[in-house]
N, C-alpha and C positions, 0 to 999 in steps of 0.2 A: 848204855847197857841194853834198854829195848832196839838199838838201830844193829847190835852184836845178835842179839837172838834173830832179829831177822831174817841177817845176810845171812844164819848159818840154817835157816828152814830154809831160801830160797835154793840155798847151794846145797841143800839133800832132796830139796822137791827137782831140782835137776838132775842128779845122779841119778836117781831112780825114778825116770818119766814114766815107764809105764806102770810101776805102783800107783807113782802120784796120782798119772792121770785115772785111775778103778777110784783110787780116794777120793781126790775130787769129785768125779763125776758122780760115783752113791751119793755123797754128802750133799750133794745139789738135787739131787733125783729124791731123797730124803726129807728136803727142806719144803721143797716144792709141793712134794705129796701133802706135807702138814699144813701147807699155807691152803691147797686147793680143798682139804678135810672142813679147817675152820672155815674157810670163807663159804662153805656149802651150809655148814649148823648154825654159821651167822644168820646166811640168810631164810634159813627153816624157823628161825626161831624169832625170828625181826616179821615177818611175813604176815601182813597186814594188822598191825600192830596202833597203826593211825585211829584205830575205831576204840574209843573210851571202853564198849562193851562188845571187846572181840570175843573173851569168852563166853557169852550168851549169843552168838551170831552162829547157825548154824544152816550150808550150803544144802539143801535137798535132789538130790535125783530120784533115781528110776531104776530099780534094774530090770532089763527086758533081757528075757529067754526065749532061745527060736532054737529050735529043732535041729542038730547038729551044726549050732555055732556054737564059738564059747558066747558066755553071757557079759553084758558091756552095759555100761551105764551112761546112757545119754543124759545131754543138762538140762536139768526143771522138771515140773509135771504141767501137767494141762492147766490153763486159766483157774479155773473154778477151785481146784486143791486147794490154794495159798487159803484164802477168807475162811474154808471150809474146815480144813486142820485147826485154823486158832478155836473155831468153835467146840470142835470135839476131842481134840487131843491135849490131855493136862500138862499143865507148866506153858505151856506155848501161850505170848502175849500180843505179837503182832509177825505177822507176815508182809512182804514188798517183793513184787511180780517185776522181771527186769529182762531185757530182749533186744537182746547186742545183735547188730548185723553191719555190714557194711553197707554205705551208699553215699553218694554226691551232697552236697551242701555248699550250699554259697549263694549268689547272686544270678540273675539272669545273663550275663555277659560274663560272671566268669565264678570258680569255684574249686574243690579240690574231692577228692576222695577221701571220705573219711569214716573212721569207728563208729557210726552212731548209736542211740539204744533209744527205746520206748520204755516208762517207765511207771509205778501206780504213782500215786498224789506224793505219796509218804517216805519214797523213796533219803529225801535228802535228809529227814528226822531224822530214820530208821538208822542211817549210819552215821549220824553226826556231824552230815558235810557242812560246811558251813558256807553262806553264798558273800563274797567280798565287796560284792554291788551290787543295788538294783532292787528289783523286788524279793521278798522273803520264799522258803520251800512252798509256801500255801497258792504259789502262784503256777504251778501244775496242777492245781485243781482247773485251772482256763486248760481248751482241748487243744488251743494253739500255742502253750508254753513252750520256751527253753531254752535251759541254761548250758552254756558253755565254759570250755575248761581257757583258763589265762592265758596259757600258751596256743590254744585256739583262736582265739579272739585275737589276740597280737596279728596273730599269721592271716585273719581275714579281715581285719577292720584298722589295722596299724595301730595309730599312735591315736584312733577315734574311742568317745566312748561308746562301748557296743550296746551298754543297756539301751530299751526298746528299739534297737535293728530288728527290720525284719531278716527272717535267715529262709530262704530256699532250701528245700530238701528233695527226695526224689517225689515224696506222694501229696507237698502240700506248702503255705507257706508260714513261716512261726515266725512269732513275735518276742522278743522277750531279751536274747542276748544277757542276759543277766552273768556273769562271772564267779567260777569256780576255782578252788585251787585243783594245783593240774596233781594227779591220782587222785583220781572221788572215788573210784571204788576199785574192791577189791585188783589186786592185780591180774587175774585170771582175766577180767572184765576191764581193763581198761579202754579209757572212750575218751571221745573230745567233745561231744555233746549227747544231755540226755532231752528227751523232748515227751512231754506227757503222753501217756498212755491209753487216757480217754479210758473207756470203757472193751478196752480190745477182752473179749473173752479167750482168744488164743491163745495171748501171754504165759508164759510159764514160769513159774513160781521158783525165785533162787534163793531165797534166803527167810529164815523164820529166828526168833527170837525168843528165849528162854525166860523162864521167870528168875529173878536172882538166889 
C-alpha cells in the first residue's frame, strides 16, 4: 500500500514539474527559514549560560557623544570606575577589570599569535572558572601569573605538563601555565590566556555583579 501511494506522488510530481518544482522549492526555503529562526534563539538564549550567576553579571560601557556623529558605545570605563561603582552604587557587590588584546606568546625560539587579556586578582571567582590544574585563582594576585585555556596548552607544550612553565609574552615573562577550561569567559571575550593585571590603573572595567 505505502510503495502504491508512492509511485503515484512520484508520477504526479512529474506530470507537473514545474508546480512541483514552486512546491518543493517554498517547502525547502520554508523549512530552512524555521531551522535558521530557532537556531538564532537557541543561541540568544544559551549565550553565556556557563556562569552559575549569569543573571547577576552585568557588561558596563560608556556611551560617548561627539558633535555630529551618532553616539557609539565603546567597551569598559576607565581603571578606577570598577572599585569605585561597588562603593557607591547600591545592589552592586563586586566588580572585575578585564583587557583583551592581541599579542605573541610562547617561547624564545618559537610561539604563536594569540587573544591575550590582563586581568584583576578576582577575575576567575568573579565568573566561577574553575582552574583543572596547578595553582588556585588566588595565584594572580603574583604580578607574573597565568593561566591558560586546555586547548592552549596542548597547542604549546603537547603532551608536557604546563603547570609552572614559564610562558613569554610580548612585554614580559609569566609563570604559572596553570590550565583552564577552553571558553572562560564570556564569548564576546574569548582568549587563550589571561595573565594578572598588577595594578594597571588603565584597565577598563567589564563586568559588575548584582546583589541577589
Amino acid at each position: 500500500m505505502l510503495s502504491n501511494h508512492i509511485t503515484v506522488a512520484i508520477r504526479n510530481l512529474l506530470r507537473q514539474r514545474l508546480y512541483s518544482l514552486i512546491n518543493v522549492t517554498g517547502l525547502a526555503v520554508g523549512v530552512s527559514a524555521c531551522v535558521i529562526v530557532l537556531l538564532f534563539f537557541q543561541h540568544e538564549f544559551s549565550y553565556d549560560t556557563q556562569f552559575k550567576d549569569v543573571d547577576r553579571i552585568y557588561r558596563v560601557l560608556r556611551a560617548t557623544n561627539v558633535p555630529g556623529q551618532e553616539r557609539y558605545l565603546p567597551d569598559g570605563l576607565q581603571g578606577p570606575a570598577g572599585p569605585s561603582m561597588v562603593e557607591v552604587v547600591p545592589g552592586l557587590v563586586s566588580s572585575t577589570r578585564f583587557m583583551k588584546r592581541p599579542m605573541w606568546a610562547g617561547f624564545e625560539d618559537h610561539g604563536f599569535d594569540v587573544a591575550g587579556a590582563v586581568a584583576d586578582p578576582n577575575i576567575l571567582d568573579f565568573f566561577g572558572i574553575p582552574v583543572l590544574k596547578g595553582e588556585g585563582p588566588e595565584a594572580l594576585k603574583r604580578p607574573d601569573a597565568v593561566f591558560v585555556t586546555a586547548s592552549f596548552a596542548k597547542k604549546l607544550f603537547g603532551n608536557e605538563d604546563p603547570v609552572g612553565r614559564r610562558l613569554l609574552t610580548d612585554w614580559k615573562w609569566l609563570k604559572g601555565g596553570n590550565p583552564l577550561p577552553d571558553g572562560i569567559l564570556p564569548r564576546s571575550r574569548a582568549i587563550d590566556h589571561v595573565a594578572s593585571g598588577g595594578p594597571r590603573r588603565t584597565m577598563r572595567i567589564d563586568d559588575v555583579k548584582m546583589e541577589d
